[in-house]
PDB file of N, CA, C and O in Angstrom:
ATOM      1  N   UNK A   1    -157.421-289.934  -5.347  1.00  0.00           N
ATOM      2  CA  UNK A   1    -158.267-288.824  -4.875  1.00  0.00           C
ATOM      3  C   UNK A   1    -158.137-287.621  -5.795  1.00  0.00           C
ATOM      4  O   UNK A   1    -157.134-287.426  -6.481  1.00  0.00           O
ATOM      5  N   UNK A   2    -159.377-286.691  -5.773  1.00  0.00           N
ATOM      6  CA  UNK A   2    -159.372-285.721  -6.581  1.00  0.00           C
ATOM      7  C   UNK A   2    -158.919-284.313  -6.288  1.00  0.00           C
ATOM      8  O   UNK A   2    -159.611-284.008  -5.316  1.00  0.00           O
ATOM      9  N   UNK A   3    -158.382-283.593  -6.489  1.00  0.00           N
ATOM     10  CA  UNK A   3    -157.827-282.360  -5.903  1.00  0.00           C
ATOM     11  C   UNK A   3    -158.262-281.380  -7.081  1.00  0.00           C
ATOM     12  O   UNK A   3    -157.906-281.285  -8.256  1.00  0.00           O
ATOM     13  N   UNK A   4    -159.265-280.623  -6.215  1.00  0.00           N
ATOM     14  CA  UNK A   4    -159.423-279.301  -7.192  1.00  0.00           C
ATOM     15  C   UNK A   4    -158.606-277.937  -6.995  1.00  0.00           C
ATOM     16  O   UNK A   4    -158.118-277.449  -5.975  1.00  0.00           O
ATOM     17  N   UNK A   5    -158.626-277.479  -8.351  1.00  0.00           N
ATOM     18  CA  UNK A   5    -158.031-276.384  -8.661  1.00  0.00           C
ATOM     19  C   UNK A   5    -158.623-275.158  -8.524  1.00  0.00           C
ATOM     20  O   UNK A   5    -159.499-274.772  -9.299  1.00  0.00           O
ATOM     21  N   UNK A   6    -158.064-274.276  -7.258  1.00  0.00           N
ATOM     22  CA  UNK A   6    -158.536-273.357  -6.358  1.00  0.00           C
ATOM     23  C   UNK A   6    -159.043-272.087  -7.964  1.00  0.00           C
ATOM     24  O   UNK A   6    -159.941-271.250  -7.872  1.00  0.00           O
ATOM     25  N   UNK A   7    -158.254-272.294  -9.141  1.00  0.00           N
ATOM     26  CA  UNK A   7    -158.564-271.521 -10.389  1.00  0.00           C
ATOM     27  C   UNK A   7    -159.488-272.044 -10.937  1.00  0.00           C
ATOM     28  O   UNK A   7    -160.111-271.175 -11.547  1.00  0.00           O
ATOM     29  N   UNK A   8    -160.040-273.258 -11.087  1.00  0.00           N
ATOM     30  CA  UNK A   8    -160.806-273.914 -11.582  1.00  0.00           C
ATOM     31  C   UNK A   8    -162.247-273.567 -11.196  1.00  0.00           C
ATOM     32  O   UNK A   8    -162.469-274.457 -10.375  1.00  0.00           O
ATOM     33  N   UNK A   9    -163.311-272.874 -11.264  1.00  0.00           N
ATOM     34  CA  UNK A   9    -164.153-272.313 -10.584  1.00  0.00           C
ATOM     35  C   UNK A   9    -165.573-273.765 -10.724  1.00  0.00           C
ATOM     36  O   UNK A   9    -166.517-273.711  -9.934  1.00  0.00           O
ATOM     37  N   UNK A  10    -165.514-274.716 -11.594  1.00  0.00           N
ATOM     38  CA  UNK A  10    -166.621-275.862 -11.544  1.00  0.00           C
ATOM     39  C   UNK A  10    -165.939-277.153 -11.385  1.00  0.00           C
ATOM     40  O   UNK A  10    -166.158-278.160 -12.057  1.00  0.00           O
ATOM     41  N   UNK A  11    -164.732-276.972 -10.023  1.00  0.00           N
ATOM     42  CA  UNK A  11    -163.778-278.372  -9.537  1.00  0.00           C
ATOM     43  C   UNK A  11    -165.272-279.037  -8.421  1.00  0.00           C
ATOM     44  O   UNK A  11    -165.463-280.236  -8.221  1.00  0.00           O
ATOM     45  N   UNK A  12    -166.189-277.848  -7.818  1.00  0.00           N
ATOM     46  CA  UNK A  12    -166.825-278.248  -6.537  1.00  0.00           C
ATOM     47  C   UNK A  12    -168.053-279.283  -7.384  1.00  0.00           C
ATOM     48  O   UNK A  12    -168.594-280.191  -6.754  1.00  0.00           O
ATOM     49  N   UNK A  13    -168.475-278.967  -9.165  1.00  0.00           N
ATOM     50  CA  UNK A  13    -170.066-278.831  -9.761  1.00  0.00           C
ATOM     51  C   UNK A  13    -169.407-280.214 -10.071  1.00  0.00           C
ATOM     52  O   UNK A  13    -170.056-281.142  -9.586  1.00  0.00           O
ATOM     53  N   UNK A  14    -168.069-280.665 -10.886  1.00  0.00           N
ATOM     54  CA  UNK A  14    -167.735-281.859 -11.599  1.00  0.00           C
ATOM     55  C   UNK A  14    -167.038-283.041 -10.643  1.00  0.00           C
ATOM     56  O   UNK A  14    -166.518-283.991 -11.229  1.00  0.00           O
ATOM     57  N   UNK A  15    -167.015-282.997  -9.046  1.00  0.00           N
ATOM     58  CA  UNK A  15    -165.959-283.625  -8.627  1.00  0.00           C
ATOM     59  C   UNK A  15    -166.747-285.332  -8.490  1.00  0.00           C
ATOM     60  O   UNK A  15    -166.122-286.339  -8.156  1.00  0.00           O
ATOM     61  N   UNK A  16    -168.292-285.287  -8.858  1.00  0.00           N
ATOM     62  CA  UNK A  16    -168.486-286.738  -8.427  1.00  0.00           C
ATOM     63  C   UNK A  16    -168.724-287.467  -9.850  1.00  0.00           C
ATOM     64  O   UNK A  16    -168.919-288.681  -9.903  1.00  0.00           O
ATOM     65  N   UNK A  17    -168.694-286.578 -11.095  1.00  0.00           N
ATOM     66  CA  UNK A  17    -168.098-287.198 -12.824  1.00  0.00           C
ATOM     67  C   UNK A  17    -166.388-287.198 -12.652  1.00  0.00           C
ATOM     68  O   UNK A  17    -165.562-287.802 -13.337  1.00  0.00           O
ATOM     69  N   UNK A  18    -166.188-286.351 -11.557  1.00  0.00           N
ATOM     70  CA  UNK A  18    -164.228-286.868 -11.957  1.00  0.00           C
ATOM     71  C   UNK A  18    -163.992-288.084 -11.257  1.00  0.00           C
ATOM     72  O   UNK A  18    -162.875-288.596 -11.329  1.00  0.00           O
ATOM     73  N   UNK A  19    -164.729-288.515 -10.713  1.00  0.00           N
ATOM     74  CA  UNK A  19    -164.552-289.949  -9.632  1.00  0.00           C
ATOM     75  C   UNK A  19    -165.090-290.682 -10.348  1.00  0.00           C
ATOM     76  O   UNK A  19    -164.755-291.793  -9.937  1.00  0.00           O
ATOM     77  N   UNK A  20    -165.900-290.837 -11.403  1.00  0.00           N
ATOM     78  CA  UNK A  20    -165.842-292.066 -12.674  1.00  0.00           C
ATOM     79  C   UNK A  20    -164.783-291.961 -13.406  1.00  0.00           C
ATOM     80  O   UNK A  20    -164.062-292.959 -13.432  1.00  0.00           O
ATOM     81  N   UNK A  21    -164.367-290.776 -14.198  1.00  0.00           N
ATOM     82  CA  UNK A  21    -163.298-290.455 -14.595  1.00  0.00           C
ATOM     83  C   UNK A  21    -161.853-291.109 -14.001  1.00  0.00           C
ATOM     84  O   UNK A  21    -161.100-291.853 -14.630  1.00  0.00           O
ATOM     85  N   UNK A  22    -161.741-290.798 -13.116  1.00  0.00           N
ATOM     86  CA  UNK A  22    -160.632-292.282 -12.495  1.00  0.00           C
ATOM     87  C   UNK A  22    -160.833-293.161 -12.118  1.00  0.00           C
ATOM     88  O   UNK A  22    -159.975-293.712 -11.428  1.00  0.00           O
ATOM     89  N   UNK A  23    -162.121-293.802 -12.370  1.00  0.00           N
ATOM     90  CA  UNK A  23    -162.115-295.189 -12.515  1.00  0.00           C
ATOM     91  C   UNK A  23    -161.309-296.167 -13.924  1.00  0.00           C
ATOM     92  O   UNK A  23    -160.659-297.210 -14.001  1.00  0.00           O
ATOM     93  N   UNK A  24    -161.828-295.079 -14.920  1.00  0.00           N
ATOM     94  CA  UNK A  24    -161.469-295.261 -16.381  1.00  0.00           C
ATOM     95  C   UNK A  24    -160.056-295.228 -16.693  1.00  0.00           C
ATOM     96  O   UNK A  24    -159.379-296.069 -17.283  1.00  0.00           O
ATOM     97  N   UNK A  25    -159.662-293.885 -16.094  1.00  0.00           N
ATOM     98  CA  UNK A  25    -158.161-293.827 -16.447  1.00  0.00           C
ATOM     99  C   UNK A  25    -157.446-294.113 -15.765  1.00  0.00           C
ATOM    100  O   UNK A  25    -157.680-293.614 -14.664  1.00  0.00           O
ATOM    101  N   UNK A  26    -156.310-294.910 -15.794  1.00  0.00           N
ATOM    102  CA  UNK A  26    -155.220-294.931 -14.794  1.00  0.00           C
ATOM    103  C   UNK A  26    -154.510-293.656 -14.299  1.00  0.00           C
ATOM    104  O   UNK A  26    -154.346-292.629 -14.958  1.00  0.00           O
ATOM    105  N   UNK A  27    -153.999-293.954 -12.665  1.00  0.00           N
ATOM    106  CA  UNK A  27    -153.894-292.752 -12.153  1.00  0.00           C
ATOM    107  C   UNK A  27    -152.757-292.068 -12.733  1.00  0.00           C
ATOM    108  O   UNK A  27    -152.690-290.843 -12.644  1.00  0.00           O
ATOM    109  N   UNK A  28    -151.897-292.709 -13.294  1.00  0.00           N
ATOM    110  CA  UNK A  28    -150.914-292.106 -14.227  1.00  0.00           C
ATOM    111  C   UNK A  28    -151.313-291.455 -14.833  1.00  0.00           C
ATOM    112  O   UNK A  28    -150.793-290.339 -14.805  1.00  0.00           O
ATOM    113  N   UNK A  29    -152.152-291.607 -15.519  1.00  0.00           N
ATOM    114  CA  UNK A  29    -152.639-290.097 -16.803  1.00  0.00           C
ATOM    115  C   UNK A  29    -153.682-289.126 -16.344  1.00  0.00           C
ATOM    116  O   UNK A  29    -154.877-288.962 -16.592  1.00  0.00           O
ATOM    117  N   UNK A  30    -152.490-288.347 -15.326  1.00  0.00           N
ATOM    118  CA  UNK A  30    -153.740-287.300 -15.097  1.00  0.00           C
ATOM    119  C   UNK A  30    -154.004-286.140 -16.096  1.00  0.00           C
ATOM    120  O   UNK A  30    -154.921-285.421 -15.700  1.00  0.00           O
ATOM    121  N   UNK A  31    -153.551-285.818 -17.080  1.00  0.00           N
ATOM    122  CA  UNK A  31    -152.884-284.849 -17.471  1.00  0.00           C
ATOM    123  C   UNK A  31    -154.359-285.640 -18.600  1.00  0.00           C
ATOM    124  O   UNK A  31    -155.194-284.785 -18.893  1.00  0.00           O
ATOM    125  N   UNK A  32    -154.575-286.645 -19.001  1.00  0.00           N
ATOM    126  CA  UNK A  32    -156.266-286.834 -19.474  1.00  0.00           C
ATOM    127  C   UNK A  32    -157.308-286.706 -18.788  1.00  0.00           C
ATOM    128  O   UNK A  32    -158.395-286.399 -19.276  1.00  0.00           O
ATOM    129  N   UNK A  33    -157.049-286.986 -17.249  1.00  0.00           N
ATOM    130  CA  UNK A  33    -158.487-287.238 -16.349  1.00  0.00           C
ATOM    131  C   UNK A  33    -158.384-285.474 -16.280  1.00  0.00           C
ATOM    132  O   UNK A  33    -159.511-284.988 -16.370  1.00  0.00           O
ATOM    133  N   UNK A  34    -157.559-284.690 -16.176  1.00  0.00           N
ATOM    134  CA  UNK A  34    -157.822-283.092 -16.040  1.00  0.00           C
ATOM    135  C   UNK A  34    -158.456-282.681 -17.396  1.00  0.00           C
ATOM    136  O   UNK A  34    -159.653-282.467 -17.584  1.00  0.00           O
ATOM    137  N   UNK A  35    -157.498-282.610 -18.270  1.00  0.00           N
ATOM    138  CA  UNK A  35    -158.466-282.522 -19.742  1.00  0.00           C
ATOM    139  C   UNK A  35    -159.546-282.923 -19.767  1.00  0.00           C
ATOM    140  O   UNK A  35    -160.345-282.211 -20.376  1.00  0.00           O
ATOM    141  N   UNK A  36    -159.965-283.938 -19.274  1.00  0.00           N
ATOM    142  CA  UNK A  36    -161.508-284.299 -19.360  1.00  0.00           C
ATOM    143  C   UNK A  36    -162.630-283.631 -18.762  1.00  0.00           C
ATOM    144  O   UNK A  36    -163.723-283.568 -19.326  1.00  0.00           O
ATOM    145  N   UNK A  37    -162.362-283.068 -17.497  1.00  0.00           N
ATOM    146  CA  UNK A  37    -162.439-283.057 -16.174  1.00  0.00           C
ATOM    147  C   UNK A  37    -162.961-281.220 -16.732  1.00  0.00           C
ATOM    148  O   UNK A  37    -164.105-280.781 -16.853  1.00  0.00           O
ATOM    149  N   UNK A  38    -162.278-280.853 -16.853  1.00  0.00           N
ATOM    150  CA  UNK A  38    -162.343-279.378 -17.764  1.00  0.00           C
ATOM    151  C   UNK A  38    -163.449-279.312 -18.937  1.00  0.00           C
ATOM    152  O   UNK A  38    -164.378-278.516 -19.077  1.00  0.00           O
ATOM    153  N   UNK A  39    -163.062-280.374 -19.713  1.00  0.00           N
ATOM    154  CA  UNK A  39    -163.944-280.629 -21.146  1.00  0.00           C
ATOM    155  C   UNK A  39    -165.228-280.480 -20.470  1.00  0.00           C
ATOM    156  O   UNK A  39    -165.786-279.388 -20.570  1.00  0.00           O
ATOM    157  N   UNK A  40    -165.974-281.734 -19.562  1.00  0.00           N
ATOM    158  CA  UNK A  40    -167.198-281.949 -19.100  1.00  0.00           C
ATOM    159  C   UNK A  40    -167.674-280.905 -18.371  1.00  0.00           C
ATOM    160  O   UNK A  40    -168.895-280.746 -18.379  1.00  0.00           O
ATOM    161  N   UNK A  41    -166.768-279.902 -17.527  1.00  0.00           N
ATOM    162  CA  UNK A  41    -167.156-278.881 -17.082  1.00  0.00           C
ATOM    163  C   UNK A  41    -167.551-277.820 -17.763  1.00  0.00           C
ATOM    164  O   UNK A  41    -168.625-277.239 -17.605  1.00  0.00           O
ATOM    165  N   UNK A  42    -166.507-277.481 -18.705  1.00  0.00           N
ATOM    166  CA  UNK A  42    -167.087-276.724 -20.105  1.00  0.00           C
ATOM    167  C   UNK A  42    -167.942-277.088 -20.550  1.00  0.00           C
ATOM    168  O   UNK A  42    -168.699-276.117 -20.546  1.00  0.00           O
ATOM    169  N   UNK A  43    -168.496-277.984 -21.041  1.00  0.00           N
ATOM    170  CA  UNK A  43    -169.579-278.597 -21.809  1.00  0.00           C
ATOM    171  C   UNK A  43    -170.790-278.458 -20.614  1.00  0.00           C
ATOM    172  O   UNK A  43    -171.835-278.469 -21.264  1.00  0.00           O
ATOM    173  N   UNK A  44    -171.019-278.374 -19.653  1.00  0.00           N
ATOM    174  CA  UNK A  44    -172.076-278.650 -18.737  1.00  0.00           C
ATOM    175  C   UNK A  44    -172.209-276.842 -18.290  1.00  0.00           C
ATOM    176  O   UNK A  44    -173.131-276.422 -17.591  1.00  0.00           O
ATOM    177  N   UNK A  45    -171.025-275.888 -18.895  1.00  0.00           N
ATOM    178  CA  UNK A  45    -171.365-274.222 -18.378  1.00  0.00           C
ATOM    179  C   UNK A  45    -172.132-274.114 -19.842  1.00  0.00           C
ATOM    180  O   UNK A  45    -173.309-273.758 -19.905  1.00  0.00           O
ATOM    181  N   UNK A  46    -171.265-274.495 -21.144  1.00  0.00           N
ATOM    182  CA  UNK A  46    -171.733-274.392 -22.087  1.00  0.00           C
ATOM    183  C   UNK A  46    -173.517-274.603 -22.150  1.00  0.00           C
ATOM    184  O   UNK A  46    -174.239-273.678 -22.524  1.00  0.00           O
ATOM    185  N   UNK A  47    -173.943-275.643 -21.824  1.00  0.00           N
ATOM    186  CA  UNK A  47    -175.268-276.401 -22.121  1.00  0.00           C
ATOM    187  C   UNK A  47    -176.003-275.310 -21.167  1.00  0.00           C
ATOM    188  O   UNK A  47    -177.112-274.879 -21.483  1.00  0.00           O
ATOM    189  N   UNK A  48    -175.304-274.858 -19.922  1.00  0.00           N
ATOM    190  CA  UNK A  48    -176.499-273.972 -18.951  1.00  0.00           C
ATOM    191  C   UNK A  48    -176.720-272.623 -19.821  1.00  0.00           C
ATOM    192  O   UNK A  48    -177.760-272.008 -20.059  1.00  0.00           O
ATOM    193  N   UNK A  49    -175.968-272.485 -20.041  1.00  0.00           N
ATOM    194  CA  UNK A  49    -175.707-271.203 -20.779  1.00  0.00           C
ATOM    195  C   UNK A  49    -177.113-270.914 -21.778  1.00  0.00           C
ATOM    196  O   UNK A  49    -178.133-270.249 -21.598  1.00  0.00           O
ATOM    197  N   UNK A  50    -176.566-271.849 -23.020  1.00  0.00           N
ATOM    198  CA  UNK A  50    -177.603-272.115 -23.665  1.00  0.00           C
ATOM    199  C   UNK A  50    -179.037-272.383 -23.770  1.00  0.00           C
ATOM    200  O   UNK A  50    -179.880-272.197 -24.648  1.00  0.00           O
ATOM    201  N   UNK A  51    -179.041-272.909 -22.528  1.00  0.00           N
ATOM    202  CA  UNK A  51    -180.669-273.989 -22.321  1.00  0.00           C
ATOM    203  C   UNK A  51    -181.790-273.294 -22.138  1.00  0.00           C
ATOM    204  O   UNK A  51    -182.864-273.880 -21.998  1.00  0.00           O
TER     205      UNK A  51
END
């Protein structure tokens, strides 16, 4: 399960790409599924930003 980070302000916009996201990674490496998890969120404020 996914637990967002009350600091994290796009845990509510990315939580149903972080649930593919642990499909992929084992639950051991969260410390990638967060990095990622961040990345795609950045990248998806980034792109609004821009567009």
């Amino acid at each position: 399960t996914y637990c967002p980070t009350p600091s994290h302000p796009f845990s509510g916009a990315g939580e149903e790409r972080d649930e593919r996201v642990e499909v992929i990674f084992s639950p051991s490496s969260m410390v990638l599924k967060l990095a990622g998890s961040i990345l795609s969120d950045l990248g998806r404020f980034l792109g609004n930003c821009f567009r």
